[in-house]
Kinemage of the C-alpha trace (Angstrom):
@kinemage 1
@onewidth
@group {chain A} dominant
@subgroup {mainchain}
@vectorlist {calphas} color= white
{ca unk a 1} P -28.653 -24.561 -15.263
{ca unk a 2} L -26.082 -21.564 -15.487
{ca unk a 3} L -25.441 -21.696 -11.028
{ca unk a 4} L -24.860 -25.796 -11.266
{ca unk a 5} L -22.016 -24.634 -14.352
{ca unk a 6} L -20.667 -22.127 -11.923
{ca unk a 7} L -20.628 -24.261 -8.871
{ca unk a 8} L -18.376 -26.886 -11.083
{ca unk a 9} L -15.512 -24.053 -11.360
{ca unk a 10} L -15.563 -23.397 -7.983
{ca unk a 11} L -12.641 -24.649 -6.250
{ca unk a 12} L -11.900 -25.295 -2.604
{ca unk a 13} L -9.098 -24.432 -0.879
{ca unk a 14} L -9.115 -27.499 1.206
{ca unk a 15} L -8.181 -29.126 -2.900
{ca unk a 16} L -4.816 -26.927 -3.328
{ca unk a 17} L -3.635 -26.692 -0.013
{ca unk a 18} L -0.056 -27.719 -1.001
{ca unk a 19} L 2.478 -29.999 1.479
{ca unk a 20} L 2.925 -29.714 5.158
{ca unk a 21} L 5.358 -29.309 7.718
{ca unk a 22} L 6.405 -28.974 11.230
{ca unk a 23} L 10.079 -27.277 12.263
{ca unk a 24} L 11.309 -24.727 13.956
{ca unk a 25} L 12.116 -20.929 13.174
{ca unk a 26} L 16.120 -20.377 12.831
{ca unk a 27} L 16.164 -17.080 11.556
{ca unk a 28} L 13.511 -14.228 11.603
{ca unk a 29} L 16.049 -11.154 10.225
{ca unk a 30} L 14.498 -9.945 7.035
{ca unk a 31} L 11.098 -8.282 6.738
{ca unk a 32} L 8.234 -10.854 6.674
{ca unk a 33} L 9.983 -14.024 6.199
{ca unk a 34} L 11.156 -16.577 8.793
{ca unk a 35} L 13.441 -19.015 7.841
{ca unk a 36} L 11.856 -22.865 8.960
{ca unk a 37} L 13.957 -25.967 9.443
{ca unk a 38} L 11.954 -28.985 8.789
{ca unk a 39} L 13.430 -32.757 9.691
{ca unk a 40} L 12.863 -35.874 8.387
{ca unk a 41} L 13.283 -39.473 9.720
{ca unk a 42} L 14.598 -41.475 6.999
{ca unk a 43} L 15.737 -45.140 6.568
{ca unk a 44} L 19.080 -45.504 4.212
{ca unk a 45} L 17.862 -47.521 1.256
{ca unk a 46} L 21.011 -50.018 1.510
{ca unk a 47} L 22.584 -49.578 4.906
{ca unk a 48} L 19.075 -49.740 6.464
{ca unk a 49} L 20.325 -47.454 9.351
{ca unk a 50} L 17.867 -44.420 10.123
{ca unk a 51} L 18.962 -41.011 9.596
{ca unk a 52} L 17.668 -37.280 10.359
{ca unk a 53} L 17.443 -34.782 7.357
{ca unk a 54} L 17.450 -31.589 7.517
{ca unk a 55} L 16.069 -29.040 5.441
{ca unk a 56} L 15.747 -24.988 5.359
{ca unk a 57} L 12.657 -23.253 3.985
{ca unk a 58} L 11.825 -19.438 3.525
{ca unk a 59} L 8.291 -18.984 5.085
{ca unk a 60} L 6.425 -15.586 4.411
{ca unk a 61} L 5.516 -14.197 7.651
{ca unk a 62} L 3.495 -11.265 7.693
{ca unk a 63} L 4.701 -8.985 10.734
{ca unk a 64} L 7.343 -10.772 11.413
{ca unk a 65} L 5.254 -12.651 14.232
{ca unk a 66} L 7.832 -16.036 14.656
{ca unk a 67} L 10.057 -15.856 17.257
{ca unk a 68} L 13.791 -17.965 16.991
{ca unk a 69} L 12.834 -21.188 18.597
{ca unk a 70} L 9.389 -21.607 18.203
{ca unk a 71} L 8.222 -24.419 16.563
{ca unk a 72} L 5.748 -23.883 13.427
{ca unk a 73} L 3.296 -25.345 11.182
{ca unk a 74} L 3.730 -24.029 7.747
{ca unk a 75} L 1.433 -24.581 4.227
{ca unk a 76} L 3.051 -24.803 0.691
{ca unk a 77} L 1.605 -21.870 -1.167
{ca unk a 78} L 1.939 -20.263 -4.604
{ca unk a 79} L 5.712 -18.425 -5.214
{ca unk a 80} L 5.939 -15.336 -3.185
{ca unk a 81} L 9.272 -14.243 -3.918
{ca unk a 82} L 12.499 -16.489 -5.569
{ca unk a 83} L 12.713 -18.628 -3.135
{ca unk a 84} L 9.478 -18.611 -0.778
{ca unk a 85} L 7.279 -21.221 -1.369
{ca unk a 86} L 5.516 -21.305 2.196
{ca unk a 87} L 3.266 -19.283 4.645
{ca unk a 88} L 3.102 -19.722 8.357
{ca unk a 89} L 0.577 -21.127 9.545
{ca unk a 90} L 0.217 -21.546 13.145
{ca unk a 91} L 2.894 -21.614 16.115
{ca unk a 92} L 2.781 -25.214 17.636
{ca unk a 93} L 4.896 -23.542 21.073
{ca unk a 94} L 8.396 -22.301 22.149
{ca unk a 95} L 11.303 -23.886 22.655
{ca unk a 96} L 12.976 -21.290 24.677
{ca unk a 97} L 12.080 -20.701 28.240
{ca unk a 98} L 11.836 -17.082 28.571
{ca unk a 99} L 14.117 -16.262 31.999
């Protein structure tokens, strides 16, 4: 009975794995963090017209890997730092044609 009572405070990852986004890498300056801008598509509540937020996140980025340009997936994670609440997770492809 004691491995059915450990298999019940086992959690997945798959359970916590936090909000997703798409955007693209604006800045990639300080040491392992990218920053991400992420837009949204969003209809005004009253004036019914469609709009496109914008918003900036810090992303943890371990070797500084992301490129300026390059469009990203990243994960919500646990705070890393004040104000990094994200990991990369995989580089969609590159906006910038290399010359």
């Amino acid at each position: 009975m004691e491995p059915e009572k450990q298999n019940k405070n086992i959690v997945s990852a798959d359970t916590h794995a936090g909000k997703t986004f798409e955007g693209v890498v604006v800045k990639s300056a300080m040491k392992d963090t990218a920053t991400v801008q992420v837009e949204r598509y969003v209809k005004h509540p009253k004036y019914k017209k469609f709009m496109r937020l914008s918003k900036k996140f810090l992303v943890h980025d371990v070797g500084n890997t992301a490129q300026i340009g390059e469009k990203v997936t990243i994960r919500e994670t646990r705070p890393i730092s004040k104000r990094k609440r994200f990991i990369l997770v995989s580089r969609i492809s590159s906006l910038k044609a290399d010359s």
